[in-house]
Steps between C-alpha positions, in 0.01 A plus 500: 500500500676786392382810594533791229551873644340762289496831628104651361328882510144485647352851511857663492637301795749267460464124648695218504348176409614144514350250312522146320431670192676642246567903490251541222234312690548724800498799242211442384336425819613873607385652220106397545563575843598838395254517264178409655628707814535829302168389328318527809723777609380735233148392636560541866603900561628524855505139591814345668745251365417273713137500405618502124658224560228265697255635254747386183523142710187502453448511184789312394322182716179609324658425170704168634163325583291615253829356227479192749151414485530535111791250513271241694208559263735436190628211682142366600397540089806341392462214752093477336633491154758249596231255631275545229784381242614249725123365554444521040834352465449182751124464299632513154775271637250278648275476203769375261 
């Protein structure tokens, strides 16, 4: 497990971050931090950083489970479709 140490700019701070990743992982990873915080920044006149920032966790979780429960829906219809061939192959096998 090495552990890669890529120094990042969230909201013009610098941090230090370790990680199993590679530097362009953790890049990118900053950068929709960044992003979605100055997103609801522009929104949020007055508000503190620290509120930008549970507010940004927020949605960032939002968008993990809603991308999650589409995974498990794809995954349920691909299981379905799998059966059904499996189920027309073993009767056209079974007829012959």
């Amino acid at each position: 497990m090495v552990k890669n140490t890529v120094t990042v700019k969230v909201l013009d701070r610098d941090y230090i971050i370790r990680s199993e990743d590679g530097e362009e992982q953790v890049r990118k990873v900053a950068d929709m931090v960044n992003d979605r915080f100055l997103r609801i920044k522009e929104h949020a006149e007055g508000m503190t950083e620290r509120k930008i920032a549970i507010l940004a966790a927020f949605d960032i979780a939002g968008d993990y489970l809603n991308l999650a429960k589409e995974h498990d829906d794809l995954r349920a219809e691909i299981r379905a479709r799998l059966k059904a061939l499996n189920d027309q192959i073993d009767s056209t096998v079974g007829s012959v």
